[in-house]
N, C-alpha and C positions, 0 to 999 in steps of 0.2 A: 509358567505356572507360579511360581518362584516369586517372579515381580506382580503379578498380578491380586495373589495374596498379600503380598505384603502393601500393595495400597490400597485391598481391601481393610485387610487390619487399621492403618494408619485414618482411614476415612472414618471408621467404628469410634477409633479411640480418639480421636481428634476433636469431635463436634458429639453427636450424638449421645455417646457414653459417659464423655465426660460431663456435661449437660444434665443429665438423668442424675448420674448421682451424685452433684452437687444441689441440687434441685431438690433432692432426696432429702439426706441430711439436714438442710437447711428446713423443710418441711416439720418433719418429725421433732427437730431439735423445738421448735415453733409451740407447732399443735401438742405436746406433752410436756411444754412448760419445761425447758432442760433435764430432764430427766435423768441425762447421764452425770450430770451433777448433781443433784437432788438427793439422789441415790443411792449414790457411791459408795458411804458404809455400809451398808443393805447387801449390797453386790461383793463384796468384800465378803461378812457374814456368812453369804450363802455358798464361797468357795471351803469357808471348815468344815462344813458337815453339819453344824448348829440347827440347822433344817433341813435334814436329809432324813426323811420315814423310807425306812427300808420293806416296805411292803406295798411302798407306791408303784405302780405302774413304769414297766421300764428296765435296761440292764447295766449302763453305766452313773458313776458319782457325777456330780456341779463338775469338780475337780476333771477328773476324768474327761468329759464332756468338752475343758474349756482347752485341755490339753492336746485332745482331737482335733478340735480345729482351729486349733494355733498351730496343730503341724502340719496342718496345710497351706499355712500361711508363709509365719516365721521361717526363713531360711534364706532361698537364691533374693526373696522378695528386699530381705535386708542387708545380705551380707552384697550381694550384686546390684538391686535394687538402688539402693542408695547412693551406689559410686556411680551408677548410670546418671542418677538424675543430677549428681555432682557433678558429672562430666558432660552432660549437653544442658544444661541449664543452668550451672551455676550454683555455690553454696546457697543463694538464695529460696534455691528449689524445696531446699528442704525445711521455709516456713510453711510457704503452701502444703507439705505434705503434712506437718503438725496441723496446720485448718480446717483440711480435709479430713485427718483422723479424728481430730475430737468432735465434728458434724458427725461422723462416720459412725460413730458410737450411738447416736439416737437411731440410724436405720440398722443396724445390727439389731438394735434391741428389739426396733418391729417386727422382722424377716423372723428374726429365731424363735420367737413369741408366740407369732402367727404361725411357725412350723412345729411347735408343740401343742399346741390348742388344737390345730383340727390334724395330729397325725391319728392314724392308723392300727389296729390291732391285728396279725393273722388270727383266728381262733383257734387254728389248728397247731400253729407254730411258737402263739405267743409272741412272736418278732413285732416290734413299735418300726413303723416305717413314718415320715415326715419330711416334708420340705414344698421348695415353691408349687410342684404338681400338685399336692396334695390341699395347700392353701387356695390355690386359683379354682380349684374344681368345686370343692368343698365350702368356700368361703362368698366363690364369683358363679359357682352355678355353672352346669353343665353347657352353657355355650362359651364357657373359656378351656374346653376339655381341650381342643386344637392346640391355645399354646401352654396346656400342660403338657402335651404330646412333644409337643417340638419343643420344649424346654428340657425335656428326658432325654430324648435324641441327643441333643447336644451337649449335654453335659456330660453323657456317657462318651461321647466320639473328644470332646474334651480331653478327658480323662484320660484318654488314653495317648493324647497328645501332649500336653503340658504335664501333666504328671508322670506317667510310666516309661514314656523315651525322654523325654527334653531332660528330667531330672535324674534317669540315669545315665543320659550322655555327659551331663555337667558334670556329675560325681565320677566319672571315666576319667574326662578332660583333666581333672584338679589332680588325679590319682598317678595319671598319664604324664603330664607336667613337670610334676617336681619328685617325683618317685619313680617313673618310668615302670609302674605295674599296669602289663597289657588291659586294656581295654574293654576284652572279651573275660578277664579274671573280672573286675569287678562288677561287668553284666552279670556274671556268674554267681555273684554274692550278693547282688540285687535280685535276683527271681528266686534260689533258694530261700533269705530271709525272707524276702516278701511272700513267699510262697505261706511258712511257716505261721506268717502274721494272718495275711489276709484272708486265708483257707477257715482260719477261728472265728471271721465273724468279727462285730465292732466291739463286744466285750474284751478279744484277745487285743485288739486294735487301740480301744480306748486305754489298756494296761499300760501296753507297751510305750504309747506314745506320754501318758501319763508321766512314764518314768523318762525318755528319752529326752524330751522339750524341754521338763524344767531342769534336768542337767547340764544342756549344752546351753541353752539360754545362759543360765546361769554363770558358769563357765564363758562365756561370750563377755558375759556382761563387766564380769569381774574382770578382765585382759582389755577390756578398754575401759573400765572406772580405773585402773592401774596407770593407764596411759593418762588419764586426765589428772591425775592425783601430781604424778610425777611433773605434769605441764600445769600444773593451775591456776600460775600467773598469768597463763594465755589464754586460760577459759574464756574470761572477757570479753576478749581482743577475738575471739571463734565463735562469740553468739552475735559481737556485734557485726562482722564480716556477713552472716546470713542474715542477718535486717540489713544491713545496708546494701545487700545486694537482690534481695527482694524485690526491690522498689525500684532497682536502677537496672539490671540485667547486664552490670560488665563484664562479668563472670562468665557469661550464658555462651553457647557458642554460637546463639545469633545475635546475642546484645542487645536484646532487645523485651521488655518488661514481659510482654504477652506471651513469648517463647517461655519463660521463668514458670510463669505462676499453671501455664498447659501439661508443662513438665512434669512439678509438682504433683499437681491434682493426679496426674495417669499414673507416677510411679507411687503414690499413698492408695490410689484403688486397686494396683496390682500387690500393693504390702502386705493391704488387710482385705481386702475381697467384699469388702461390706457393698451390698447392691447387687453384686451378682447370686444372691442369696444358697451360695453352697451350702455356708456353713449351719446356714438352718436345718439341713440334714443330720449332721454330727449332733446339735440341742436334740433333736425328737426324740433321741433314742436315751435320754436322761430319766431315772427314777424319781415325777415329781408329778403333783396333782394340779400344779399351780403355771403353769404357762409361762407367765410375767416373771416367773423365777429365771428361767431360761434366756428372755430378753436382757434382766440384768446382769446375769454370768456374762453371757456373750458382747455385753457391752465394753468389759474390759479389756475385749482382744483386739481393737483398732488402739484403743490406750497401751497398751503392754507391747502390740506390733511397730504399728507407728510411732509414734511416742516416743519409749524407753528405748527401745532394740535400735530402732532407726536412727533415732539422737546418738544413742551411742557411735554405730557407726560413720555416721557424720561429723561428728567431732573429732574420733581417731586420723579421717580423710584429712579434713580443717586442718589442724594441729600439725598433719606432718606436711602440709601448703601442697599437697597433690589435688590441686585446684586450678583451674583456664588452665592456660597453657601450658603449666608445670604437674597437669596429667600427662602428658607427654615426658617420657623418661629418657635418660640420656642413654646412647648404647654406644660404645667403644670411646675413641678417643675425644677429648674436648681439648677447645685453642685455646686461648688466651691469651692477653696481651703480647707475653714474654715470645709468641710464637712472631710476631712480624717485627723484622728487624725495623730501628729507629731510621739506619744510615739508609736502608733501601727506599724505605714509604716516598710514597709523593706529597709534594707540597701541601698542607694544611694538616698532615696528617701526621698522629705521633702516639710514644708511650707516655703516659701519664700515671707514676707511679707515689703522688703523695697529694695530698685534699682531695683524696676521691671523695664524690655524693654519695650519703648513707643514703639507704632504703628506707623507705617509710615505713618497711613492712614488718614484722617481726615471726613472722610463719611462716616467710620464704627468703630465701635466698637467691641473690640475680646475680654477684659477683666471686671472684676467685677470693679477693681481698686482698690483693696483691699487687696487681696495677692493672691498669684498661688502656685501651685504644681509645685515642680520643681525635676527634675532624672539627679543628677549629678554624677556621679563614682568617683572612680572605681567599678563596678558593674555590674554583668548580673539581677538584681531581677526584676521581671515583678510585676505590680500594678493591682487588680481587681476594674474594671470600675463599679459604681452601676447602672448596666444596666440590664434590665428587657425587656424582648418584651412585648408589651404592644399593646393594640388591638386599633386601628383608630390610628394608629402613621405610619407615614414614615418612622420614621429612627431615630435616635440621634445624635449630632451634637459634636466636643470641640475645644473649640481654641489649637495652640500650638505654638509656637516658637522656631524653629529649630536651637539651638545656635551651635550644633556640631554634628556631627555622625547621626546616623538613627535609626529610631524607628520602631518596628509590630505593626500592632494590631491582637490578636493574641483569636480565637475561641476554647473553648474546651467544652468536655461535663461534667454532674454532677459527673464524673467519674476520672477528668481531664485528658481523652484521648484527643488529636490534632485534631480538627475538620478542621479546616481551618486558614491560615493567609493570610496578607496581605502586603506589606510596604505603611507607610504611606510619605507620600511628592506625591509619583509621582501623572501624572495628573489625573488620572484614575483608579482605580486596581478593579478588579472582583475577589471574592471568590466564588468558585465550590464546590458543595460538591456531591461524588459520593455516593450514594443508593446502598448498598451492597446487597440489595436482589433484583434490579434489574440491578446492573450495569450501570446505568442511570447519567450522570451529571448532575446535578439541581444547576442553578444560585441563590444565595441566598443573598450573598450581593455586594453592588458596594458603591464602597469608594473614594468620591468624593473631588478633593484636589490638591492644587499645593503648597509644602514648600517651601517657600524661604529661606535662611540659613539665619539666623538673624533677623527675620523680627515676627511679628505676621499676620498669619492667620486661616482659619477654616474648619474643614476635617468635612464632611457629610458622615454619615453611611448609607444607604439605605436600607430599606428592602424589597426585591424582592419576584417576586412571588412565588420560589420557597422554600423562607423562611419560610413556613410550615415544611417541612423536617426536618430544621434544629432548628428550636423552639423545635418540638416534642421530642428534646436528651437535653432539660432545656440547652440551652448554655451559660455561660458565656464571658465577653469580658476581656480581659485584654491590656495594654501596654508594652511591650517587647523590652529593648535598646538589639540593633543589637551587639554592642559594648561596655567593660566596660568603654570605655572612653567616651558614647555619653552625651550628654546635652544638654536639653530638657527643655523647661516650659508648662503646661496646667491651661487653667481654663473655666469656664462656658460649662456645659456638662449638656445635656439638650434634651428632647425631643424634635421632630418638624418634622411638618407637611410641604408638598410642595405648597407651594403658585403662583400660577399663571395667567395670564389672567386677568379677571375683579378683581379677589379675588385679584391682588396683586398692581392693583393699587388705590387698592380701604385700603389696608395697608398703602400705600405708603403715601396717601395722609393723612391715619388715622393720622400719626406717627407727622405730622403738626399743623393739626387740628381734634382731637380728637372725633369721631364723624361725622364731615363731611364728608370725605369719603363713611361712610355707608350711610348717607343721600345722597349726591348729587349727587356720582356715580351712587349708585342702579336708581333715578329717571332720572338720564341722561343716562341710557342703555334703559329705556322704550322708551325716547320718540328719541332717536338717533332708536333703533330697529324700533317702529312705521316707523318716517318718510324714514326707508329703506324700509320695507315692503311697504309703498303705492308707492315709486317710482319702485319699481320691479315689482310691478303687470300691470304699465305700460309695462316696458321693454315686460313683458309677454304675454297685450293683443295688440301689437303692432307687435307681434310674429304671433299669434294667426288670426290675421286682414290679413297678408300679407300670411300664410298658406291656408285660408280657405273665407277670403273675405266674412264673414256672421259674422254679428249683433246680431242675437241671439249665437251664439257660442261663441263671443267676452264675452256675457253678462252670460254666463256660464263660462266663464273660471275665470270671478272675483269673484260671487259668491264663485265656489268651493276654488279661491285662502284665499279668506278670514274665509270660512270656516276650511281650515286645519290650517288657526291660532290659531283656537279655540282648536284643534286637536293636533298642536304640541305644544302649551303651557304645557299638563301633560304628553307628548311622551318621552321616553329617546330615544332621537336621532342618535345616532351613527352611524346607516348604512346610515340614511338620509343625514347625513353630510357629509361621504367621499363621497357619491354618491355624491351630490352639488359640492363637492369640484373638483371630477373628471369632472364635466361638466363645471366649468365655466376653469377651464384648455382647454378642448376641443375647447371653443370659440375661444381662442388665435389661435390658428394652420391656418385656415381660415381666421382669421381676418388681422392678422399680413401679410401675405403672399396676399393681396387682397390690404390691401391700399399699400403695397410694389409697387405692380404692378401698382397700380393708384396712382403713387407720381409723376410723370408729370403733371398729370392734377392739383396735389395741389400746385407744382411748378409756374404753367401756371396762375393757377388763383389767389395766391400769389403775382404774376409778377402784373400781369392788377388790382387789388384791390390797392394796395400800390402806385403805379404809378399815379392812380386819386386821390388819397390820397393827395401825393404831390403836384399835379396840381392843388386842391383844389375844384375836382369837387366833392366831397362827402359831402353832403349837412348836416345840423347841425340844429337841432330841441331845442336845448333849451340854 
């Protein structure tokens, strides 16, 4: 079930999703004349209060409003988010994600616009309800009630999968890790706060998160403007690394341009959520008479998510070179030169411990600094690597410096029959090893690498799952010049494990300040996690309210929501996840194709808001 979700998910966000809404964006940014530029002090204005009539229609501020659902956003989307797309795509990844959020900004403005204009009053309750169900019905007419239906559905079953477990397993995980506080303790402290929040309703919700975001943002942001202040000779050398890797895909861990920019696009629509039109939910429930007020709050939050949040931790990532293959972290002992004696090496082979090649690079490091192994010919003799399979390890990592010619790496058994090779430089190579008593190919290793001829970089050995097979014949590794003439340098060889997600920028940040990372990240994934979880449980009972229109089911659906917090805090999630992952995909398809169809009306009411703007009939409270 496990796999089949998750190439559900992958088919969702690969073509389809991602398509729609960049389609999206691009659209709206179009037909409204850049609006999210246009604007911008406007949108600005309206987060003070400057126009905020407190007798408007409604229970929370702008403010409030934009705080809501930014903490739905802002959190695993940037502090994980980020390292994710850094670590299969490449620093590159994260211009396309700048691209995608500043387009992302013009359909946020429509979604949330259009979820204020046609929400909802109970007359008995007074409750403001709004968002996509409410637009498509209201807006597209009673033959689009089906996918208002199955747009409630699923955001509610959503809900309860990416926000109430995934985000209190993560905040378990962080707490678990580096604190070693069971598990079951902070499910415990997830479903009581959350209890406390979500039970009040989005006025107790919109406070809370009000105060919570722009603290830890804040807090976030300031610990890596610290780090860039302290590096800012290398700012430079960290913006031109993501253009020049934009365009070329070295970085990427398929190397390849199209990999990059897929990347991109999917971790800026999981950032800021623009298209799946949640957050139009969290806008309805704002105290305004004006709609198009709401489009322009909400415009700010692919700018503040993507943008601000996510550059920042991208440049923390940059900055400390935990980038290709030096996301890969070293774990236990590293060789070096000094490790293979001069008198023993074979022929071509030696220490070379003065004119070593500097690195071109100045955000990573590939050498001890001390001396390298260097394979100069004339010579075929091949070098044995002191390489061990070794149990909780990824892989093994070593620098090299491609001065001439080509090098193997080259697999035999204790036998020294040929098990498998490889060449190293290119971007990628796969070694297969066939199973002679069943005929079977088994992937066992994938050798991670791009040589530049003269330069230093660093080849990651992997070891795959079908590396049982190939452990069980005791393999060795060796080095293998292609050529007697090639010439070669190595050093630092070393185990190492795959870092990524929270874990890697939670390195990233180590590598600065020593410590803080494990402290600050692990406690801003809880309360970044919390304050998503209480904003989703809205989105969910706002689902919930417009399916079913009963009080007590509303008050059932929160319970249960906050109870599977408690639940997916010790849960290994993994079916949970693609399943979420596949549904908030789904949102798009409907959403996108519904404000498409109502961009007249956001045109129109665009037109007549702005126009009294000018005329200066929009009146001004403070």
């Amino acid at each position: 079930m496990s796999h089949y979700l998750e190439q559900l998910s992958g088919f969702i966000w690969n073509y389809p999703v991602v398509i729609l809404c960049l389609l999206g964006g691009l659209f709206f940014t179009i037909r409204l004349n850049f609006i999210q530029f246009r604007w911008f002090p406007h949108a600005l204005a309206l987060l003070t209060g400057k126009y905020d009539d407190p007798n408007e229609k409604g229970h929370i501020t702008h403010l409030q409003a934009l705080s809501a659902a930014l903490s739905g956003t802002i959190g695993l989307g940037n502090i994980a988010g980020v390292a994710i797309a850094i670590a299969t795509g490449g620093p590159g990844a994260v211009l396309w994600m700048w691209i995608v959020g500043l387009f992302s900004m013009a359909t946020k403005y429509a979604e949330c616009a259009l979820g204020t204009y046609y929400r909802v009053q109970n007359p008995d309750t007074k409750e403001v309800y709004g968002g996509p169900m409410y637009y498509m019905t209201q807006g597209l007419g009673k033959k689009w009630k089906p996918a208002a239906i199955f747009f409630a559905t699923v955001i509610g079953l959503a809900g309860f999968g990416m926000a109430s477990m995934f985000q209190s397993n993560q905040a378990a995980e962080a707490l678990y890790t580096y604190y070693s506080i069971p598990k079951a303790v902070t499910g415990t402290a997830m479903f009581v706060l959350g209890a406390m929040v979500i039970l009040g309703g989005i006025e107790r919700i919109g406070k809370v998160t009000s105060k919570i975001v722009p603290l830890m943002c804040g807090t976030y942001m300031l610990g890596a403007l610290f780090i860039c202040i302290l590096n800012i000779h290398l700012i430079p050398e960290a913006f031109l690394i993501i253009f020049k890797d934009a365009f070329s895909g070295t970085a990427a861990a398929g190397g390849v341009i199209g990999a990059v920019i897929k990347i991109g696009v999917k971790r800026a629509i999981f950032s800021n959520e623009a298209g799946l039109g949640s957050a139009s939910i969290a806008y309805a429930a704002v105290k305004t008479k004006y709609p198009i007020r709401e489009g322009m709050v909400a415009s700010l939050g692919p700018l503040i998510d993507t943008i601000v949040v996510c550059t920042a931790t991208a440049l923390v990532i940059i900055l400390s070179g935990n980038y290709g293959t030096e996301m890969y972290q070293a774990k236990g002992k590293t060789w070096t030169a000094q490790t293979f004696s001069s008198s023993s090496l074979p022929q071509g082979w030696g220490v070379k411990e003065k004119d070593i090649p500097k690195a071109s690079e100045s955000l990573r490091s590939f050498t001890t600094g001390e001396a390298v192994l260097q394979f100069k010919g004339p010579s075929m003799k091949d070098i044995t690597l002191p390489i061990i399979h070794k149990p909780h390890t990824h892989g093994f990592r070593f620098s090299y410096f491609n001065q001439k010619g080509d090098m193997n790496l080259v697999i035999k058994d204790e036998d020294g029959n040929l098990l498998g090779s490889a060449s190293l430089g290119s971007r990628e190579g796969k070694v297969m090893l066939k199973d002679p008593s069943t005929g079977k190919s088994h992937h066992v290793l994938t050798i991670i690498g791009h040589a530049v001829k003269q330069d230093w970089k660093s080849c990651v050995v992997v070891f795959e799952k079908g590396f049982k097979h190939l452990n069980a014949l005791s393999p060795t590794f060796y080095l293998q010049p292609k050529n007697p003439d090639t010439h070669w340098y190595f050093d630092r060889i070393h185990y190492v494990d795959k870092v990524q997600g929270v874990a890697l920028t939670t390195v990233s940040f180590d590598k600065f300040f020593h410590g803080f990372g494990s402290i600050f990240i692990t406690f801003a994934v809880f309360f970044f996690a919390f304050s998503t979880l209480i904003t989703w449980s809205y989105y969910g009972e706002t689902a919930v309210n417009y399916l079913f229109n009963k009080k007590i089911l509303v008050t059932i659906y929160k319970l249960l929501f906050v109870l599977l917090a408690l639940y997916g805090a010790v849960q290994q999630l993994d079916i949970v996840v693609n399943f979420a992952d596949a549904m908030l995909g789904l949102l798009v398809v409907p959403n996108i194709i519904a404000i498409i169809l109502l961009s007249g009306k956001v045109s129109k009411l665009t037109e007549e808001y702005f126009q009294k703007l000018k005329r200066g009939e929009i009146k001004t409270y403070k």
